[in-house]
Structures are given as C-alpha cells and as structure tokens.
C-alpha positions as CSV (number, residue, x, y, z in Angstrom):
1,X,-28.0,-92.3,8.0
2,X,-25.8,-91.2,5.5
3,X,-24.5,-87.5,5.0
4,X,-22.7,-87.1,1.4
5,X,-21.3,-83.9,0.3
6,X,-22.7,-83.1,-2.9
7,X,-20.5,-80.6,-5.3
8,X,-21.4,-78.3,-7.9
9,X,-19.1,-77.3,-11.0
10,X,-18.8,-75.0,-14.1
11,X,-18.0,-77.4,-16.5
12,X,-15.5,-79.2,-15.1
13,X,-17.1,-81.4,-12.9
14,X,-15.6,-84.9,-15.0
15,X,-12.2,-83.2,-14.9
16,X,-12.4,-82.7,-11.1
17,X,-14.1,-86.6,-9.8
18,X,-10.7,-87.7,-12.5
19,X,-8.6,-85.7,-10.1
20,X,-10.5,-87.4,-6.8
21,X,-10.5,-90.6,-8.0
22,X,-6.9,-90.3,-8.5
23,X,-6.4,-89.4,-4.9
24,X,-8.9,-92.0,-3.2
25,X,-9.3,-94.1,-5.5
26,X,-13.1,-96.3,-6.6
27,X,-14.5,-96.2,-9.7
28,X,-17.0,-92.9,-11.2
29,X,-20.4,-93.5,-12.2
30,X,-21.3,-90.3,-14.3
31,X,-24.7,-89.7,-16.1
32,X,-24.5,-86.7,-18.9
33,X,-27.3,-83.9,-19.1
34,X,-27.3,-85.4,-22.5
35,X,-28.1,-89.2,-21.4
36,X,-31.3,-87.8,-19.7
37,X,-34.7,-87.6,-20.9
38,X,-35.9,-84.2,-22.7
39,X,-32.3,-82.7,-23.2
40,X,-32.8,-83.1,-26.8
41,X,-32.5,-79.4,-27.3
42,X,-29.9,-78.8,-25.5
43,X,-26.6,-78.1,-27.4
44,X,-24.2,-80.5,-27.7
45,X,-21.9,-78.9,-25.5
46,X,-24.2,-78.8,-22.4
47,X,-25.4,-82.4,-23.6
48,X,-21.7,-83.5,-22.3
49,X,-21.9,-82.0,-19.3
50,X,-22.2,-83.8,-16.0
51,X,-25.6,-83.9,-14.5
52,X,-24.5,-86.5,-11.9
53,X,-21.3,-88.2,-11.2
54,X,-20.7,-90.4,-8.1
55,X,-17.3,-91.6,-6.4
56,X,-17.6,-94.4,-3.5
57,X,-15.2,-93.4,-1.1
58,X,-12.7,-96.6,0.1
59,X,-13.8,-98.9,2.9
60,X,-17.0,-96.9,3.4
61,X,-20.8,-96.4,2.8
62,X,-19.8,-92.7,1.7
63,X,-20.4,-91.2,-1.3
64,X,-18.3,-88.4,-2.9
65,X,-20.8,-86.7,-5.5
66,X,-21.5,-83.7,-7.7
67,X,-22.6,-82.0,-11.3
68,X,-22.0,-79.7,-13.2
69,X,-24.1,-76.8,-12.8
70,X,-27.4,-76.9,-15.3
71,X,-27.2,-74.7,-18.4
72,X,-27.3,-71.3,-18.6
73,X,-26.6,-71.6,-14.3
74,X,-23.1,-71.0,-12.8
75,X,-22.0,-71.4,-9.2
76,X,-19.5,-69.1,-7.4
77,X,-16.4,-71.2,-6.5
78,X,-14.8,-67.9,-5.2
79,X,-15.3,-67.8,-1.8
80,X,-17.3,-71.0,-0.9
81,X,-19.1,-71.6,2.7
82,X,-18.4,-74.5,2.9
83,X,-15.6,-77.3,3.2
84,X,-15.3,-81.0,2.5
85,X,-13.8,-83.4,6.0
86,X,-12.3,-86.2,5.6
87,X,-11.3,-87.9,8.5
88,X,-8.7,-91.4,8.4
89,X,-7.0,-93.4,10.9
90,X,-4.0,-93.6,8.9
91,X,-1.7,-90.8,9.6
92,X,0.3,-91.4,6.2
93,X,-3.1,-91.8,4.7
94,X,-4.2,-88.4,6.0
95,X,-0.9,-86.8,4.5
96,X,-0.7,-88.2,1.2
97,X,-4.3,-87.3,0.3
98,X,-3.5,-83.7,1.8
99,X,-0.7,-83.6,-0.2
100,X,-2.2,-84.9,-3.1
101,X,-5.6,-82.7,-2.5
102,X,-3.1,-79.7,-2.7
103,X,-1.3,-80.2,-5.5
104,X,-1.8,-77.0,-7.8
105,X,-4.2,-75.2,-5.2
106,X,-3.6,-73.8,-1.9
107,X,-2.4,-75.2,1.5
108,X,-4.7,-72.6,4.0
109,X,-3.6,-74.5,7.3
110,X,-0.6,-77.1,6.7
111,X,-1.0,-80.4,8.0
112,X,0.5,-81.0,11.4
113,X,-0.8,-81.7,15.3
114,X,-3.4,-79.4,16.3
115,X,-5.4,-78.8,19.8
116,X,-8.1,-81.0,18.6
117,X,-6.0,-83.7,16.4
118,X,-2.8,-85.5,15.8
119,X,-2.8,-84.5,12.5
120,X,-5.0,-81.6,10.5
121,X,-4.6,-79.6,7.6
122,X,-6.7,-77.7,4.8
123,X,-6.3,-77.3,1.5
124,X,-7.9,-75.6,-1.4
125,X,-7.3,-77.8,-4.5
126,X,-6.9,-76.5,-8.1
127,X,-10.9,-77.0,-8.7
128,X,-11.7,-74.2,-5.9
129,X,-13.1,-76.6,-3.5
130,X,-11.6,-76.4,0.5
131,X,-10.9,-79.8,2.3
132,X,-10.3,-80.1,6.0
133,X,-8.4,-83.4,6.3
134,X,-7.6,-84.9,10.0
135,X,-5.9,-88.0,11.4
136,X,-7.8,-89.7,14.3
137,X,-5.6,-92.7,15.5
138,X,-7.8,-95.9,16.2
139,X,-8.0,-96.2,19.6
C-alpha cells in the first residue's frame, strides 16, 4: 500500500510542484484542465491550469501530487488541517529540505532534537502548505 498526499491549489499549483522539485528533486508530470477531454469551453485561462501534476519523491515509491482547484472552486489555504511528513535518515538531508521548505514562509517549530526525534521541525512554506519534517537515524 501506498499513501500519497494529494494537494490542492488556487492557481498556483505549477508554481508550487517548481518550488518542490527544486527542493527534492524528480521530474513533474502535469496534465492541464485544458489537455483533458470536454474542456473546450472552458476559458483559456482555466485551460492552463493544473488538473494533475505528479512529483516522484527520491529513492521511493512515494508520490508528491496535486491540482489546482477546478474552475469556479477555491480551497482555503488559511488555516489547513492538515500537514505533509517527511521523514529521512539523513540528518543534513532533513535540515536542508526544512530549510529550503521554509524559505519565504514560516518556521512554526524549528528544527532541532525533540522527545520523539533526533531531529524535527515544521514549516509553513510560501504556498500555505505545513510540513512536519523529522530525522530518524538508520539503525
């Protein structure tokens, strides 16, 4: 079983999966509202948008995915219940992509040794979406 978090934008979804693959590198696969069948009258603005984008996450059978909500539908980044974990066994690893993560957003716990890990840190990043990024050492 796989479990892939699956993101949802307000136009911005490309700008954002640039951003991650900066940080963890891969290559996108996005498929525009346009490129799909029946979106012929939709404008060309929302035929640009992102209807699916994926990001295979390094040295795993994880996927990092999202869209761009569907016209005429926004969602509310404001105060999201959720968060996206990311766990290495690379403590430099685990630092540069918090670092990286949080560059123009917000550090809400900074990274560091917790109770429950060596290292552990969150991060709201410019898009609005919350990370929780840990270090587990490989044992």
């Amino acid at each position: 079983m796989n479990l892939n978090p699956y993101l949802l934008f307000n136009g911005n979804a490309e700008e954002a999966f640039t951003f991650y693959q900066s940080v963890f590198g891969g290559e996108l696969d996005i498929t525009r509202f346009g490129e799909m069948g029946g979106g012929e009258e939709l404008s060309d603005e929302a035929k640009n948008l992102v209807a699916h984008v994926a990001l295979p996450l390094r040295g795993t059978a994880h996927l990092l995915m999202a869209s761009d909500c569907p016209p005429g539908q926004t969602v509310n980044t404001t105060n999201p219940p959720y968060a996206v974990s990311v766990d290495l066994d690379l403590r430099e690893e685990a630092e540069r992509i918090f670092t990286e993560l949080g560059a123009g957003g917000e550090i809400t716990m900074p990274f560091g040794k917790t109770e429950w890990s060596e290292g552990f840190g969150m991060v709201t990043d410019k898009f609005g979406v919350p990370w929780m990024v840990g270090f587990s050492p490989v044992e």
